[in-house]
PASEBA-1860 file (N, C-alpha, C; in nm, 3 decimals):
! residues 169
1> XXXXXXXX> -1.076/0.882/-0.320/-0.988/0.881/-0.436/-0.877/0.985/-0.422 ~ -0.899/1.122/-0.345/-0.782/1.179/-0.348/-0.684/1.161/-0.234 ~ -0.702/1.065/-0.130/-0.621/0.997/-0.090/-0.563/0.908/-0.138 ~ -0.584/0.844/-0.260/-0.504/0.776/-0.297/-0.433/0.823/-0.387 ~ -0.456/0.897/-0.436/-0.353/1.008/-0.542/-0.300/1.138/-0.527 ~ -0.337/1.126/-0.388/-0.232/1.259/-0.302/-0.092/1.145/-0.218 ~ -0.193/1.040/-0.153/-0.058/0.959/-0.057/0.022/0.863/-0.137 ~ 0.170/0.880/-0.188/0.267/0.782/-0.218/0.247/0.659/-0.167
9> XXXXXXXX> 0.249/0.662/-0.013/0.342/0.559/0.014/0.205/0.427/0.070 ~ 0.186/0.318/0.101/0.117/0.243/0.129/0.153/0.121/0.214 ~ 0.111/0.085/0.309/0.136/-0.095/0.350/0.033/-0.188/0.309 ~ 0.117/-0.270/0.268/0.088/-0.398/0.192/0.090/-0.493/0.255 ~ 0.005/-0.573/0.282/-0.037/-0.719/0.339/-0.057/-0.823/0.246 ~ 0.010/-0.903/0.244/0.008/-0.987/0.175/-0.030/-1.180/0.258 ~ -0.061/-1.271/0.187/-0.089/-1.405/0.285/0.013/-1.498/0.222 ~ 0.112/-1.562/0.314/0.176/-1.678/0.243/0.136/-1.861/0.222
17> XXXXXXXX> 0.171/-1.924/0.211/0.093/-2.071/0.130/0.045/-2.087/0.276 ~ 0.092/-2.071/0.388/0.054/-2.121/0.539/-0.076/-1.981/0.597 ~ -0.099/-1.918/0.523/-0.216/-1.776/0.533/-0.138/-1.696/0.667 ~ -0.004/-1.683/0.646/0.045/-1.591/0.726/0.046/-1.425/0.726 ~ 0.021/-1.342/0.749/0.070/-1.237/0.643/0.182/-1.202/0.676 ~ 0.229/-1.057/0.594/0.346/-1.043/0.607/0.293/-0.891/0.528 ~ 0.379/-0.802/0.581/0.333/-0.655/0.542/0.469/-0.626/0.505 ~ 0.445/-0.501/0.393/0.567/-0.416/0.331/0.505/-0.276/0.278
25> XXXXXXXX> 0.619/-0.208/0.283/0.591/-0.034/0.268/0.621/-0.056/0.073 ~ 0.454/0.020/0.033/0.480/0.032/-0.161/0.443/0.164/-0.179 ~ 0.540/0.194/-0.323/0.425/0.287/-0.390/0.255/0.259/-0.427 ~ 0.178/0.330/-0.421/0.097/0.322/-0.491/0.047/0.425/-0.604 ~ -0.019/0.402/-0.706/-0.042/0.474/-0.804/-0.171/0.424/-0.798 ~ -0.260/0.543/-0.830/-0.443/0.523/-0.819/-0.502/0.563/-0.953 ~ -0.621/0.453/-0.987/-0.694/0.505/-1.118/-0.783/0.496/-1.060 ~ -0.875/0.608/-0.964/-0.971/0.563/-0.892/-0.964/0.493/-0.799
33> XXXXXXXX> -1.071/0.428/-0.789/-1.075/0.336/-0.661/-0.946/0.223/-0.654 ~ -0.921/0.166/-0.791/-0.770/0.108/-0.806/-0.673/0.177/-0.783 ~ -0.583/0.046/-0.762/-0.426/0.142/-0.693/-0.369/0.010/-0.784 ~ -0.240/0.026/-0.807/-0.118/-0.001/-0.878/-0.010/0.028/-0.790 ~ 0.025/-0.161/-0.725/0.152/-0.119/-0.650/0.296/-0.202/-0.776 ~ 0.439/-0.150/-0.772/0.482/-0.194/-0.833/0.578/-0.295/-0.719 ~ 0.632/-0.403/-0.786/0.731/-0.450/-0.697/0.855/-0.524/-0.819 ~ 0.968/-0.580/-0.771/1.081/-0.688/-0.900/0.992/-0.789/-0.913
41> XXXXXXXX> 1.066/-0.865/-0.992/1.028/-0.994/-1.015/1.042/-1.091/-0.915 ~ 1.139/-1.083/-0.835/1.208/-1.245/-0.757/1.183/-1.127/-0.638 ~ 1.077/-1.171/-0.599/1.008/-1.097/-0.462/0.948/-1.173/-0.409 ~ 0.926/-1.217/-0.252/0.853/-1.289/-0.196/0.698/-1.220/-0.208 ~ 0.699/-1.098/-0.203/0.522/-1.065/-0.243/0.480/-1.101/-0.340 ~ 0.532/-1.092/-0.448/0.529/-1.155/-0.566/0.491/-1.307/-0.627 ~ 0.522/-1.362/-0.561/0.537/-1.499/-0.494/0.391/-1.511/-0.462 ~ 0.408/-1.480/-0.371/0.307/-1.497/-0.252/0.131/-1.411/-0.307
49> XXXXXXXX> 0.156/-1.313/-0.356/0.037/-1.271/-0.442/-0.016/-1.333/-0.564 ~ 0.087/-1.370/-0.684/0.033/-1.520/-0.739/-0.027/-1.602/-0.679 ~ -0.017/-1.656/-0.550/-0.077/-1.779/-0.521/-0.151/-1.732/-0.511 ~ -0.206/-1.652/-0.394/-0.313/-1.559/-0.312/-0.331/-1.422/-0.327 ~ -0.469/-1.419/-0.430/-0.477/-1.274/-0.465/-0.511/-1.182/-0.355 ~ -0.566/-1.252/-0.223/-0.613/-1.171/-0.140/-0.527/-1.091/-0.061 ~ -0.577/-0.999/-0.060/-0.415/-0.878/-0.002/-0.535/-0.745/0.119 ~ -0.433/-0.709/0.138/-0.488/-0.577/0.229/-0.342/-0.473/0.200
57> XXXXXXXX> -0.421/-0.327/0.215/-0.359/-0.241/0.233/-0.410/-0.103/0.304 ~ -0.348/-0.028/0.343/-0.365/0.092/0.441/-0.270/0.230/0.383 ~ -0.334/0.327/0.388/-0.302/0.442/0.307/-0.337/0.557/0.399 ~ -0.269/0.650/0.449/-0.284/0.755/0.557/-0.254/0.860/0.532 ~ -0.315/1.014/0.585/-0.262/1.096/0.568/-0.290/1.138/0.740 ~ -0.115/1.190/0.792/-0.076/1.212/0.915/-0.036/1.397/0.865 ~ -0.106/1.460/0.955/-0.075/1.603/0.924/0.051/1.620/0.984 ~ 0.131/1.695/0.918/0.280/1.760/0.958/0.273/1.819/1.122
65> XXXXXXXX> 0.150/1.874/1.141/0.161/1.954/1.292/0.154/1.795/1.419 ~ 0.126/1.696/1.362/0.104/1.590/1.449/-0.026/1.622/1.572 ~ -0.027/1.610/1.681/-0.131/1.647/1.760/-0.233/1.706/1.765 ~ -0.129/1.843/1.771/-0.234/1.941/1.700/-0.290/1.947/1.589 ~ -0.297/1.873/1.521/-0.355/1.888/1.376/-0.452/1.773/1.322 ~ -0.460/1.684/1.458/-0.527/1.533/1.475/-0.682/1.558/1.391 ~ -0.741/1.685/1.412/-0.859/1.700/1.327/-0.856/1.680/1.163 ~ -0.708/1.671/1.118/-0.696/1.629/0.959/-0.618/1.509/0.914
73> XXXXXXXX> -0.689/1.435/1.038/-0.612/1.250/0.981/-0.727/1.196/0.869 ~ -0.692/1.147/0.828/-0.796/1.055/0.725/-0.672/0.968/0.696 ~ -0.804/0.844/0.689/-0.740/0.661/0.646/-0.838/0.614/0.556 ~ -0.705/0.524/0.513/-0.824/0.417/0.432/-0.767/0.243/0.422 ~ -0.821/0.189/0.485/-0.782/0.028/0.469/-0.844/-0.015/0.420 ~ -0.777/-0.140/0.324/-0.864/-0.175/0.206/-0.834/-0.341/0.186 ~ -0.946/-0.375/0.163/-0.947/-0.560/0.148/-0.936/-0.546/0.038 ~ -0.894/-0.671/-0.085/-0.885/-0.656/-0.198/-0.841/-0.785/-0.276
81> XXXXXXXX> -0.840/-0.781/-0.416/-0.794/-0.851/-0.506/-0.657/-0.852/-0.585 ~ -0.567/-0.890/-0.541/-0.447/-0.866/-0.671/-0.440/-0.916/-0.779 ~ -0.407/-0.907/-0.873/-0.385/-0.904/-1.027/-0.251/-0.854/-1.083 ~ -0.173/-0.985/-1.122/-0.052/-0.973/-1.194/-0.101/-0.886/-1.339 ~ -0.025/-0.764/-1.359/-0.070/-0.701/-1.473/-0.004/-0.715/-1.571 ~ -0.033/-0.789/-1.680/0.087/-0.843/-1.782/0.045/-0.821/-1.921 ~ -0.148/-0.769/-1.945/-0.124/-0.688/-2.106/-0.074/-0.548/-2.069 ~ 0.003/-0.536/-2.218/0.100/-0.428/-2.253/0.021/-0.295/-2.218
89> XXXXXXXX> -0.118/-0.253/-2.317/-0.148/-0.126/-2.237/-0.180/-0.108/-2.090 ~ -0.241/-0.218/-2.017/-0.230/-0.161/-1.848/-0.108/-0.179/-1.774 ~ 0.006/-0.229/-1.876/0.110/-0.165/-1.742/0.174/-0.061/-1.824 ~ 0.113/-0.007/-1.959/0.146/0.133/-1.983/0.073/0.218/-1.853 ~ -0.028/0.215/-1.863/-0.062/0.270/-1.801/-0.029/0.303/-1.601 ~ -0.022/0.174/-1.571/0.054/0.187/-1.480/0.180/0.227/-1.428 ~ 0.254/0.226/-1.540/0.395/0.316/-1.547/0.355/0.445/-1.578 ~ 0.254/0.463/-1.672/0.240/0.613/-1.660/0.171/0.730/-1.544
97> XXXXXXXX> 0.075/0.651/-1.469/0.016/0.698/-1.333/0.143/0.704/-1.255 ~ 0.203/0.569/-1.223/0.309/0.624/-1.150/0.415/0.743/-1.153 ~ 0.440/0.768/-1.267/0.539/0.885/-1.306/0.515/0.959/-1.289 ~ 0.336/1.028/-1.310/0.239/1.077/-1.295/0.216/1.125/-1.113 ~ 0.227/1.041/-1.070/0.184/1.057/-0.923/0.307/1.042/-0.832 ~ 0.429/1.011/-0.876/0.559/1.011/-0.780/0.619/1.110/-0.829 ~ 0.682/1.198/-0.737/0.761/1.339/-0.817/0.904/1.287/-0.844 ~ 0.928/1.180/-0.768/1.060/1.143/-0.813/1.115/1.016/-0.956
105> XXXXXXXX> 0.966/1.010/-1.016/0.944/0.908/-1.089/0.952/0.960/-1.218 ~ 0.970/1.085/-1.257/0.903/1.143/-1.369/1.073/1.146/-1.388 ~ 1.181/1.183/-1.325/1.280/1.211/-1.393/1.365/1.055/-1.361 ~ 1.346/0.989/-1.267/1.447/0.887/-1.237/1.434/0.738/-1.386 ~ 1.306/0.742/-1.471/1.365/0.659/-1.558/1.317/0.526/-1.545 ~ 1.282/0.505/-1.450/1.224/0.388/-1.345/1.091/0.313/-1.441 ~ 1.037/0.387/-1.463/0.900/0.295/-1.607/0.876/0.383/-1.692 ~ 0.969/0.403/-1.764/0.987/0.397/-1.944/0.995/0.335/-1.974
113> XXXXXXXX> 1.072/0.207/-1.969/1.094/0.087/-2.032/1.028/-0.047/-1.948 ~ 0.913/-0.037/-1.861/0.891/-0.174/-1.841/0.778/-0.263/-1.943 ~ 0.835/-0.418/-1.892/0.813/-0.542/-1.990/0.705/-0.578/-1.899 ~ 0.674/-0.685/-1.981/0.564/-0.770/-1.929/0.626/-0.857/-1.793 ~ 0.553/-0.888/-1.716/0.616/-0.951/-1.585/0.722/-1.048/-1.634 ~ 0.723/-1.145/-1.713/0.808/-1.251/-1.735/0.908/-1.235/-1.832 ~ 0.930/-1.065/-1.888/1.014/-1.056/-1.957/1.127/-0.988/-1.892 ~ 1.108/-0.905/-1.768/1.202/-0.814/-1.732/1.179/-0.831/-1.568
121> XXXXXXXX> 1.277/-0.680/-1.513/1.306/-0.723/-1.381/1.173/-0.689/-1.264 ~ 1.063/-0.623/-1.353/0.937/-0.557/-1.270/0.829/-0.573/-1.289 ~ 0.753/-0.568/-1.204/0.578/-0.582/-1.232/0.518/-0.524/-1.145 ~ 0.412/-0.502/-1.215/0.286/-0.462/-1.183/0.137/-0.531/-1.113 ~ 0.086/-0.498/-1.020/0.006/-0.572/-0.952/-0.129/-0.477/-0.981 ~ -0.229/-0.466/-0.998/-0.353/-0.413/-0.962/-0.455/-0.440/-0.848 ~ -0.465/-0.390/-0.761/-0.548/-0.398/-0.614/-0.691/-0.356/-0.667 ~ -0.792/-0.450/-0.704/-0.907/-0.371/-0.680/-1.002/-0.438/-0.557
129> XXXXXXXX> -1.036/-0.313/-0.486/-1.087/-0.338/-0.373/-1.239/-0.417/-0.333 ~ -1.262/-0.475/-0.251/-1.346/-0.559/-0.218/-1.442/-0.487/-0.140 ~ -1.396/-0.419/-0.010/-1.447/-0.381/0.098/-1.348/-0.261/0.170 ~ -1.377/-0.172/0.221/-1.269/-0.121/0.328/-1.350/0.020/0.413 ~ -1.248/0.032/0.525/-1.278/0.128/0.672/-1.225/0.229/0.644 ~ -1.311/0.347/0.603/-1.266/0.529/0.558/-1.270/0.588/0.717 ~ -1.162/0.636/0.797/-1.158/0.645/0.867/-1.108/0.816/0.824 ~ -1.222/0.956/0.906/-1.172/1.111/0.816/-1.220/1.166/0.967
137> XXXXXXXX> -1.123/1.227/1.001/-1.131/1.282/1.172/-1.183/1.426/1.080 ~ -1.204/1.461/0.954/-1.210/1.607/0.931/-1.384/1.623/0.955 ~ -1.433/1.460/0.981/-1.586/1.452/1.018/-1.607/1.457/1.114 ~ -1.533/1.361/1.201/-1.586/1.334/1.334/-1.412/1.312/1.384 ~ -1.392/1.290/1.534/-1.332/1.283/1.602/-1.329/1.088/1.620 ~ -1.260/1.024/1.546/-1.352/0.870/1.556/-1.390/0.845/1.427 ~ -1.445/0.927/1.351/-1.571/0.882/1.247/-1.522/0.792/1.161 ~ -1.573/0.656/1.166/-1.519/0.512/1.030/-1.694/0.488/0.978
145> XXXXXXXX> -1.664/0.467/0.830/-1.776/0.379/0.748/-1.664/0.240/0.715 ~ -1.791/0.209/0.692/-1.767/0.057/0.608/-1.778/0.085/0.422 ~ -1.715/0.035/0.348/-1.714/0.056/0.212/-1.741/-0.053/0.164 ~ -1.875/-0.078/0.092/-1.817/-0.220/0.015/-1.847/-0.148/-0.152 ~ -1.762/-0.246/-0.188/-1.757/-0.209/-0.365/-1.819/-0.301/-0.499 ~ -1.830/-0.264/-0.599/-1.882/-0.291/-0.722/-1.793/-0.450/-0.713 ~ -1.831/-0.542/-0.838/-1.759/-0.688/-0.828/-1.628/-0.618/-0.908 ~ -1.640/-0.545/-0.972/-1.475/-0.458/-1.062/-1.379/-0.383/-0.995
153> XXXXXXXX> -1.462/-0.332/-0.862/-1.368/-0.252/-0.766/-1.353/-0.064/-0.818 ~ -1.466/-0.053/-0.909/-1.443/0.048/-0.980/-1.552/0.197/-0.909 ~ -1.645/0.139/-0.844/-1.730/0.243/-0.778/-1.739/0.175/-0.649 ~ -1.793/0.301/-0.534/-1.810/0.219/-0.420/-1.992/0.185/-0.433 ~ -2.029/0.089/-0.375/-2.160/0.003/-0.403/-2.289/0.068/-0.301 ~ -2.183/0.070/-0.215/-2.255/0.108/0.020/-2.174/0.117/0.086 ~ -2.217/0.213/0.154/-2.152/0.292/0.238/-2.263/0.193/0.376 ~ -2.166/0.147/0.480/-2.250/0.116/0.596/-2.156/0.196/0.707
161> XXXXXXXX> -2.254/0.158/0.843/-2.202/0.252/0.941/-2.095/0.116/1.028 ~ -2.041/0.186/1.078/-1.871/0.121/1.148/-1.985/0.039/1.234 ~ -2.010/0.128/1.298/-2.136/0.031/1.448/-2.206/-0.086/1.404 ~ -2.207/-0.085/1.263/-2.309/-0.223/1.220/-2.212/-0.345/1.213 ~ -2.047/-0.351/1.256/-2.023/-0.426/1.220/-2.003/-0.495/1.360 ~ -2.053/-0.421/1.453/-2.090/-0.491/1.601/-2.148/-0.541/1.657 ~ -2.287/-0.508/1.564/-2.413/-0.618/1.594/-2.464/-0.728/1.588 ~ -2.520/-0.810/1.605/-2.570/-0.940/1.576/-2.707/-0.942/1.540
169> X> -2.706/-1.056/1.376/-2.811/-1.033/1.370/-2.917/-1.150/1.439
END
């Protein structure tokens, strides 16, 4: 969780009607294990996440020293659900995490005033996660679990080991 509410920035995977994907750089804003990416209206992700809620995303923290500092990478890739967010208090809320969690969001003005998806130029998506690979070199040199989550996306459920997903049963 405090990777997701320490790291801004995120890639987004999205699938089109042919299950292509197609990736893009978002904000994210985290309530927990949820993240809140925003995007316009007349967006091909947009688009393309209506049809198909199924999405992926990846969230990193790369230390400033680069190399030398390889002992404080931590990741997190995440399978998931999207959700057009269109009652009024959760994309209060989502405008308010974001403002909240972008330093450049609090003064630029950007969600004070957003509408419901079909009234204005922006929306809100909610990612809650399915499954995903915690990848924290501050453990191991290497070290990935497997995450799977609650059916809400709101706690993680099990923790399995990376190696189990090599085996046969």
């Amino acid at each position: 969780m405090d990777l997701l509410r320490t790291e801004e920035i995120a890639t987004l995977a999205v699938l089109d009607e042919h299950g292509w994907p197609s990736a893009s750089t978002m904000h994210i804003a985290a309530d927990g294990l949820r993240v809140y990416m925003h995007t316009f209206a007349r967006t091909r992700k947009r688009l393309e996440m209506v049809k198909d809620e199924r999405v992926s995303y990846a969230v990193s923290y790369l230390p400033p020293g680069g190399y030398d500092e390889r002992f404080e990478t931590r990741s997190l890739q995440v399978k998931g659900r999207a959700a057009l967010v269109v009652e009024p208090d959760e994309i209060a809320l989502a405008a308010r995490l974001s403002r909240d969690q972008f330093p450049w969001a609090a003064s630029s003005g950007m969600f004070e005033h957003v509408k419901g998806p079909d009234e204005g130029q922006q929306a809100f998506f909610r990612i809650d996660p399915t499954e995903a690979l915690w990848a924290d070199h501050r453990v191991g040199l290497m070290w990935r679990t497997v995450l799977d989550f609650t059916p809400d996306g709101t706690h993680v459920a099990r923790m399995r080991a990376y190696r189990d997903l090599f085996t046969r049963d």
